[in-house]
C-alpha positions, 0 to 999 in steps of 0.5 A: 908559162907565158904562152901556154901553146909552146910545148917546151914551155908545157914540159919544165924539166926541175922541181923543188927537191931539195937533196942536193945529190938530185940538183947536178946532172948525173955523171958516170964518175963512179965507174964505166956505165957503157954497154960495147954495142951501144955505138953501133945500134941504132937509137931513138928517143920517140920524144924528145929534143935538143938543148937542156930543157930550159925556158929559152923557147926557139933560141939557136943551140948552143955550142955545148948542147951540139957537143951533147948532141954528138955525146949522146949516141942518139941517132934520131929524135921525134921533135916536137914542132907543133904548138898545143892547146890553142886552136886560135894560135897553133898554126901560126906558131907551128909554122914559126917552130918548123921555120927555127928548126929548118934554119937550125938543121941548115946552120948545123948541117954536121950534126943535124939532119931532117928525116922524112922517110926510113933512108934518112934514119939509116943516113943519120948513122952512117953520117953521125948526125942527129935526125930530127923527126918533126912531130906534132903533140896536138892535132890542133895546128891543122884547125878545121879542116884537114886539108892543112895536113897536106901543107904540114906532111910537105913541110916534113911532119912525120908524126901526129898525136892526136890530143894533149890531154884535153879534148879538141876536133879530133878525139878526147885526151886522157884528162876528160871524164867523158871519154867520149873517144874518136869524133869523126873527124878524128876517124878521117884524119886516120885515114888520111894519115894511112894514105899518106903514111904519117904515124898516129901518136896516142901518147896523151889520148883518152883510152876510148880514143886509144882503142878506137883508133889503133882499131880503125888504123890500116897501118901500126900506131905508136904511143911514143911517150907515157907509161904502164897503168899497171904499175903506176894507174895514172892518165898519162898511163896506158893499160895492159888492154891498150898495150895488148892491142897495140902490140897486136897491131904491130905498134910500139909503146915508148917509155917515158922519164916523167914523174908519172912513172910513180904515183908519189915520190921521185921516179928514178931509173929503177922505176924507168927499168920496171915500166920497161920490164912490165910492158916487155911482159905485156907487149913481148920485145918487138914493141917496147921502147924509150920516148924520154919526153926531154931533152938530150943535154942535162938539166941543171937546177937554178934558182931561177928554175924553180922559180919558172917552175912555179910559175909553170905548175901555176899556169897549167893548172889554170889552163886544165892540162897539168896531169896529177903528179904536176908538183912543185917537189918532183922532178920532171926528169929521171935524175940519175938518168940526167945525162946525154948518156942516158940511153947508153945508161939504161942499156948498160943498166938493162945488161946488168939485169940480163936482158939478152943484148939483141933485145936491148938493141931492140928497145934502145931504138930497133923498134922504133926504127922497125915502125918508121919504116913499115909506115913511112917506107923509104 
């Protein structure tokens, strides 16, 4: 990681795990893995993007990646377009990320799509496109003052995560030890973002920033990406307490296909199903969903990979924003969920566990779908 700022540079999708079954992409060899209302439901990915999750940076998709665009099922994905980290740099380099993905949306108008409200979700499916949602992972690109918020919301910012992990103007991310929760700054951007109904993201936030904020919003926030503390007691996590008062609010958690899923040892789509299964236990059916944290085509491992991996574990550590679990042995994806499938996959798999089929549609992206259009409107 050369510019620490660029998040697909932040979030590396390989490791150094050598068993050979872990290095290619999944398949759906061994059988058919469908779940038959798959095509007709709406599904979001709460964090995700385009491509294969390579060091690339803002380079056009290939023509491969758009035919795994079309294979994957998704109907819309929170893209992140902000830079993180940087208050000296993520403007400028934000402004640069909604440019490249405005011109790839206007280049591939077929398969993809802009979405600013709850109308252009319903749109994506009707038309088979993939809606992007433009989604910032660090409120650093608005700088001092808030007025720049209004700048991003007419460039189509729909939704805002307050901190990547570490503390800036708005709050305390999960990795300081102070805690010290929402500044008040932090506590008028709230209101801001309610005004102008932008939803609050808490993924990466510090739990007093967490609870603070999903108190003092009008409106039902989302942590779209991170897992269950329960099951895994990690920073990227979030405990039963804040799940609880989440889903009190009428917000939705999403889960994740990181490493953080466990605390040692590869996560793989077992360990996706008991995250799913503890926050349906602790939220109910009505506010859990998926947020992959990767990207739509799969990632192959190459030499060269694992040789930018290094690189990028060595570069976050110094920056202070590698989470534990950021190791040069795991993968920083689910493999057997290494496919454009992978939503198809989880539902299919969440089937064969007997979940009732409504649930699944629920949280495979009615969810999600639900909150955009209680906080965005139409």
């Amino acid at each position: 990681m050369v510019r620490p700022m660029k998040r697909r540079e932040f979030v590396i999708k390989s490791s150094m795990v050598g068993t050979a079954m872990m290095l290619s992409p999944a398949t759906r060899a061994e059988g058919v893995r469908s779940w038959p209302r798959y095509r007709g439901a709406t599904v979001i990915d709460a964090l995700g993007e385009p491509g294969n999750g390579s060091f690339k940076g803002n380079a056009p998709l290939a023509a491969s990646e758009l035919a795994d665009v079309k294979a994957s099922g998704i109907t819309a994905v929170n893209l992140t377009v902000s830079s993180v980290g940087s208050y000296a740099k993520d403007f400028e380099e934000t402004l640069q990320n909604i440019a490249f993905w405005d011109d790839q949306i206007a280049k591939h108008s077929g398969v993809l799509m802009k979405v600013k409200g709850s109308g252009d979700l319903v749109e994506a499916k009707r038309s088979g496109r993939l809606g992007l949602i433009y989604g910032f992972q660090d409120a650093t690109p608005l700088g001092e003052s808030i007025d720049r918020f209004d700048l991003f919301l007419d460039l189509g910012v729909r939704i805002i995560l307050f901190t990547y992990n570490l503390r800036n103007l708005v709050g305390d991310g999960c990795l300081e030890p102070g805690d010290a929760g929402l500044s008040l700054f932090g506590r008028n951007l709230i209101a801001r973002m309610n005004e102008r109904r932008v939803l609050v993201d808490l993924s990466h936030c510090g739990r007093r920033t967490t609870l603070e904020s999903i108190e003092l919003s009008r409106q039902p926030v989302a942590i779209t990406h991170a897992g269950c503390a329960a099951i895994a007691d990690h920073p990227r996590n979030k405990t039963d307490e804040q799940l609880r008062k989440l889903a009190d609010k009428g917000g939705v958690f999403g889960i994740y296909l990181m490493p953080y899923l466990r605390i040692s040892g590869q996560p793989m789509a077992e360990d996706v199903l008991q995250h799913i299964e503890h926050a349906l236990n602790v939220c109910g059916e009505d506010h859990v969903g998926i947020g992959t944290d990767g990207s739509i085509s799969a990632v192959t491992v190459t030499p060269e990979y694992r040789q930018a991996y290094r690189a990028q574990i060595a570069e976050r550590r110094k920056l202070g924003v590698a989470a534990p679990g950021d190791r040069e042995d795991v993968f920083l994806f689910v493999p057997d969920l290494n496919t454009p499938e992978k939503f198809e996959t989880l539902a299919y798999l969440l089937s064969k566990r007997g979940h009732p089929d409504s649930r699944i549609e629920k949280i495979i992206g009615g969810n999600f779908n639900r909150l955009f259009g209680e906080v965005w409107g139409t």
